[in-house]
MARDO-35678 format. One record per residue: z, x, y of N, C-alpha, C in turn. Coordinates in steps of 0.02 Angstrom, whole numbers, plus 50000, padded with zeros to 5 digits. Layout:
<atoms>
ZXYZXYZXY
...
</atoms>
This chain:
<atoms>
494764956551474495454954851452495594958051384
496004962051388496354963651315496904962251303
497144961051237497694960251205498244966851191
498854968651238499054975151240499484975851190
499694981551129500064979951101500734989051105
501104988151129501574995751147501974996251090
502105001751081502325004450995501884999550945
501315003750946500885000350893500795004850819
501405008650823501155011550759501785010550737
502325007550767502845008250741502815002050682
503425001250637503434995950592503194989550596
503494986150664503284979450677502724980450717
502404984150771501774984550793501154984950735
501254988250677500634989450629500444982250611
501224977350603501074970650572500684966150611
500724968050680500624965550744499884965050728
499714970750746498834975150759498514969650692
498804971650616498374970250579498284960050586
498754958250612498714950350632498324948350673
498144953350723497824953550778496914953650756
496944959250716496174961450718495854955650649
496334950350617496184945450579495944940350648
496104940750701496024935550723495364936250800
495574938650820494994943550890494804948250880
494054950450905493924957350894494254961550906
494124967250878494494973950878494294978250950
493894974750989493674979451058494334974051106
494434969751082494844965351133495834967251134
495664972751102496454973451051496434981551089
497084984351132497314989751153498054991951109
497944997351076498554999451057498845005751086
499595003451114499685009651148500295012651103
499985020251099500385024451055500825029651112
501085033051067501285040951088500815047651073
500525044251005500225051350948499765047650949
499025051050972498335047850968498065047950875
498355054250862498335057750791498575049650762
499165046950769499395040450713498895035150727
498565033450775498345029450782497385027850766
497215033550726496635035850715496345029750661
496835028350628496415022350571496265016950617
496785013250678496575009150739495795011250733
495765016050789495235020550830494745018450779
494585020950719494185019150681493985012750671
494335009150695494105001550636493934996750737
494085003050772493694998150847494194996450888
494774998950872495424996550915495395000950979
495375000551033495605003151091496285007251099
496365011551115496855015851093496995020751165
497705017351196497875022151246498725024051241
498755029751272499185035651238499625035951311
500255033551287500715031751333501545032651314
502075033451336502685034951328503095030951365
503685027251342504255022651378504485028951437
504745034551441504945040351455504395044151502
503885041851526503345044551577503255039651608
503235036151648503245030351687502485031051705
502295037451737501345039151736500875038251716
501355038751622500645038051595500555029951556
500875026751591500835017651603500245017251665
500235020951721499855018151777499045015151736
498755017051710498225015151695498025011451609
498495008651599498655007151528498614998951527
498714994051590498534988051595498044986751643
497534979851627497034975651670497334969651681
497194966951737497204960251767497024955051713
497484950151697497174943951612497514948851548
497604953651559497974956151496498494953851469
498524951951407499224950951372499444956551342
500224956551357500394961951330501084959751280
501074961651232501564964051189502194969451202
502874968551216503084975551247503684975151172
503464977951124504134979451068504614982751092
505144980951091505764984151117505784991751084
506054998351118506075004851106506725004951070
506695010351005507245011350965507605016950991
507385019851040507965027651055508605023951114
508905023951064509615018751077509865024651136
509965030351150510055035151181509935035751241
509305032551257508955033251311509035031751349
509165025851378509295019451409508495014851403
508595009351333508115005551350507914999851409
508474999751447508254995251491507734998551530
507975005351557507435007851587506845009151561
506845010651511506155012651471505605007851478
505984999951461505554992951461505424991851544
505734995551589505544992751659505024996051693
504995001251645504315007551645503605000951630
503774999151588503084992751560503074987451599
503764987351609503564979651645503404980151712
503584986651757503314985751827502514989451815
502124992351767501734992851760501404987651747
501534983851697501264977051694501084972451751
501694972251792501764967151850501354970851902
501254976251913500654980551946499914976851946
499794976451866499114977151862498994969951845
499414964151862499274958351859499254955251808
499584957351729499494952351676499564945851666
499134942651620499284936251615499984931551572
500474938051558500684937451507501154942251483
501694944151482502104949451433502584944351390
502694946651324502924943851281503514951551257
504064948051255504594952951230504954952851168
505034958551124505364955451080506224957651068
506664953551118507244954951110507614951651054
508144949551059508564948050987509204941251018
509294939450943509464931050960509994929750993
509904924551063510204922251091510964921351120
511254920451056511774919751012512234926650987
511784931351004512014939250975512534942351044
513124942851019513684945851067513574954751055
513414956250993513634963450981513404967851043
513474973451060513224979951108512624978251076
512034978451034511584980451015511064975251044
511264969351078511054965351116510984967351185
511414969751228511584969951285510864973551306
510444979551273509864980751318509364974651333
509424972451286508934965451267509044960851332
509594960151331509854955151394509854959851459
509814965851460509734968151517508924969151515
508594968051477507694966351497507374961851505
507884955251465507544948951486507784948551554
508404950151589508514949451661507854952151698
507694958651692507084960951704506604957451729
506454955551654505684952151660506004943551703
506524941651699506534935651737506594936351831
506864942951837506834944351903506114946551936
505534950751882505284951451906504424947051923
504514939851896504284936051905503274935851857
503364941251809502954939551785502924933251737
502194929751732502394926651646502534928351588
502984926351557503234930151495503504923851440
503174926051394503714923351299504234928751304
504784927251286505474929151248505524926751167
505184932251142505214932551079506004934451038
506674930651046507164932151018507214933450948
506824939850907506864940850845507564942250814
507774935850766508214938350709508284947050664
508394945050625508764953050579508034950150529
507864957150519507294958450469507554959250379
507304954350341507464954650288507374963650260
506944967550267507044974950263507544978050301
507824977250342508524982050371509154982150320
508974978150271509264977650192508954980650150
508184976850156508094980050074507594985750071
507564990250132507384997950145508025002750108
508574998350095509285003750067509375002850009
509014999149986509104996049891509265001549860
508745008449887509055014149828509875016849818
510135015449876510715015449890511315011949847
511035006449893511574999649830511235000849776
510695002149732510625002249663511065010649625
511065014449683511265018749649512295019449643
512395015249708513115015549712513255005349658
512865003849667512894997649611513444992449663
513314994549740513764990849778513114989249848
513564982049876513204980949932513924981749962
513844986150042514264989050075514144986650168
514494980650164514654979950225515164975750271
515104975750332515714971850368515724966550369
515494963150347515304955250367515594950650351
516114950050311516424945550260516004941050231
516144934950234515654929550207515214925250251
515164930350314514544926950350513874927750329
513334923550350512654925250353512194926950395
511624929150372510974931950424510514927050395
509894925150459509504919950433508924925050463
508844930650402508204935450410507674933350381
507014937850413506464935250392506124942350369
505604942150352505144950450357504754949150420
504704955750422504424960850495503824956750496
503474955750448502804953150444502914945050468
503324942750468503324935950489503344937650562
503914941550581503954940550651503274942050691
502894948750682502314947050690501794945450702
501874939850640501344935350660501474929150705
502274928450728502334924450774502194926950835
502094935050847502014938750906501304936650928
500774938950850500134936450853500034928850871
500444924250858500084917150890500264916650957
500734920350994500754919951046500524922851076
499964930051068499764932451111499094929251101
498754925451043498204922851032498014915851056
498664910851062498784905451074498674903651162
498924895651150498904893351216499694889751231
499544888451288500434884351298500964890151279
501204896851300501734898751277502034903751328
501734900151404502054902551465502694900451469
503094905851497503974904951512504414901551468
504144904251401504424900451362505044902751318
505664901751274505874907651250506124904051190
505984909451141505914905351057506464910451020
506844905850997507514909650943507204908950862
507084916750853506694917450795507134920150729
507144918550683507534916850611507094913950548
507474916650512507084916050447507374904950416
507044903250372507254897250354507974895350337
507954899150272508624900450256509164905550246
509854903850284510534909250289510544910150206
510914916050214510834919550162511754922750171
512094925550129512584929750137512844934350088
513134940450086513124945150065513234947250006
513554940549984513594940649897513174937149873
512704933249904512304930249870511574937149878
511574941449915511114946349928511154951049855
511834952949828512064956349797511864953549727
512014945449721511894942649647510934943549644
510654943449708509864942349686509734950149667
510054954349697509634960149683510094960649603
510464959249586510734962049519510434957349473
510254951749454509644947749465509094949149433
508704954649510508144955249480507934963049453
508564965449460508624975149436508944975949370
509254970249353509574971049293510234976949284
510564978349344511074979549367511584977849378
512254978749376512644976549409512804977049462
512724972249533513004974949578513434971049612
513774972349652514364968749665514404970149763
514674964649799514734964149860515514969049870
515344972449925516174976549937516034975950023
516374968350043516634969250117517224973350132
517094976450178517344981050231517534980850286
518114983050327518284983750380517664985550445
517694984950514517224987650540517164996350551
517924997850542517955005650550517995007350484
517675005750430517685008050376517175011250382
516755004150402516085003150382515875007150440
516065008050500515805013650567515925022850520
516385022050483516505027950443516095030550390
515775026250345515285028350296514695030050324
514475025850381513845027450423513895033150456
514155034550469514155044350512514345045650461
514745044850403514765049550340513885049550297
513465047750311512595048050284512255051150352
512655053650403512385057450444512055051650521
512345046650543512065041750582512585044550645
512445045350696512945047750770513305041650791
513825043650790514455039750803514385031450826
513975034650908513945026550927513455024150912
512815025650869512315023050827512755018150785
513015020650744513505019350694513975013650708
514415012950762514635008050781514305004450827
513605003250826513304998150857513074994150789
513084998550761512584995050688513294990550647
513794992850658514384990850632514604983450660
514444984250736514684980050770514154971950765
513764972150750513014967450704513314965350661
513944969350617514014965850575514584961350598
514924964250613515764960050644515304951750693
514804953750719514264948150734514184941250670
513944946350615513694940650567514344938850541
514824939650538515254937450512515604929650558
515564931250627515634926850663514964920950664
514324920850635513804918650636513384918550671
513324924650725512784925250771512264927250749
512254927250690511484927750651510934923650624
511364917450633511134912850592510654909250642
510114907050627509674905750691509354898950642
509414894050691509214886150658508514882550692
508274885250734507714881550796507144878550742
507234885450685506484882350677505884884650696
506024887650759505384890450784504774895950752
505194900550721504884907250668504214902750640
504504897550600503994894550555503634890350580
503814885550636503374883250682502794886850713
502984891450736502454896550758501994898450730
502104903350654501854905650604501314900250576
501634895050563501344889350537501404891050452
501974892350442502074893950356503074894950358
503164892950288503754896950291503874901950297
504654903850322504704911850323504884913350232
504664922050256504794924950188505684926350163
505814921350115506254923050072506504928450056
507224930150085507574935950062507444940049987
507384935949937507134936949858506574940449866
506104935649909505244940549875505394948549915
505634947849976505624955150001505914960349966
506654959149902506894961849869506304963149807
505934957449793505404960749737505094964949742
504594965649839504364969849835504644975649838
505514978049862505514982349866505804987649817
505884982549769505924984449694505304987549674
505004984549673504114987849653504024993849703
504124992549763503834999149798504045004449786
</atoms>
């Protein structure tokens, strides 16, 4: 039995792996990449390492065992069609008999387009009768504060949202809720709306980072076609751009705000505070 983990080198897979190899050995732990080359520090430290693509359906045939849990992180090539990409894993999965796929789509509650693959994979996985967690991950406190250089240099936070909130967490929280469920017991057919403790909103994002930069910066809500306009004006393709736009016209209505509880239940800790993620990414 191994623990499968797909896009394992990507951002939230690394957080994954290193949660993982704190907790089970590293021979019990499969990471499946694209680039054997990225995955060499794995390889080294005992991780199992097989080399696979959403986009080859082939080179899935031999990538799951019977008792396997698998991890399937949702694919970012918005382009592609992720539904199909994830049905590449999951009828591979459902092939080779797992005990288990765990998904990580997005909350419940989320109307925007940027949902709709999500909901067209949990249909998936509910039609196709494997066991599965529905990991509904919230907005990552970094999908903010990866742009700090931005707002520190324009001395503005720039978006659609009006005075709604996001109840984000860091990547590293989510995670490790991925890790208790693929480590855990009890978390067949189950589906968990994942969020950080506390909503947060866009001027209060703006007063912490000015705060702790010693800056001025100031909140500037925006229209959604403003805000679809500055984003292809930094080079983002159109309907990239208005999907990312349309998340926000989301939070403004409050489909962000996620109350269950579950994140930190899981974790067994609070989630990480919008603030500390801004410290570190001040320091970084």
């Amino acid at each position: 039995m191994s623990i499968v983990v797909t896009g394992a080198t990507g951002h939230l897979g690394r957080f994954v792996i290193e949660g993982l190899l704190e907790k089970v050995p590293a021979d019990q732990i499969t990471a499946v990449v694209r680039s054997e080359e990225k995955a060499a520090g794995y390889a080294a430290r005992g991780v199992k390492i097989a080399v696979a693509d959403y986009n080859a359906p082939e080179t899935f045939d031999s990538v799951f065992s019977a008792g396997d849990k698998v991890l399937l992180i949702s694919g970012n090539e918005f382009d592609k069609g992720r539904v199909g990409q994830h049905k590449v894993v999951l009828e591979a999965a459902k092939a080779a008999g797992v005990a288990l796929l765990a998904y990580t789509s997005a909350p419940g509650s989320l109307s925007a387009a940027l949902a709709d693959d999500h909901r067209g994979t949990e249909a998936a996985i509910l039609e196709s009768g494997v066991t599965y967690t529905l990991l509904r991950n919230g907005w990552y406190n970094e999908n903010y504060t990866e742009s700090l250089g931005q707002v520190l240099e324009h001395g503005a936070v720039v978006q659609a949202a009006g005075d709604g909130k996001v109840s984000s967490a860091s990547r590293a929280d989510y995670a490790a809720a991925a890790v208790a469920v693929l480590t855990g017991e009890g978390h067949e057919n189950k589906t968990y709306e994942l969020g950080g403790d506390t909503a947060w909103g866009f001027a209060e994002y703006a007063a912490e980072v000015a705060k702790q930069s010693g800056k001025e910066i100031a909140y500037s809500p925006v229209s959604v076609e403003v805000f679809t306009g500055i984003l292809t004006g930094v080079g983002l393709p159109e309907p990239l751009a208005a999907t990312i736009a349309g998340v926000d016209a989301s939070i403004e209505k409050g489909e962000l705000v996620v109350t269950s509880g579950d994140l930190s239940r899981l974790t067994g800790r609070p989630t990480t505070p919008i603030a500390e993620s801004i410290a570190a990414a001040l320091k970084g």
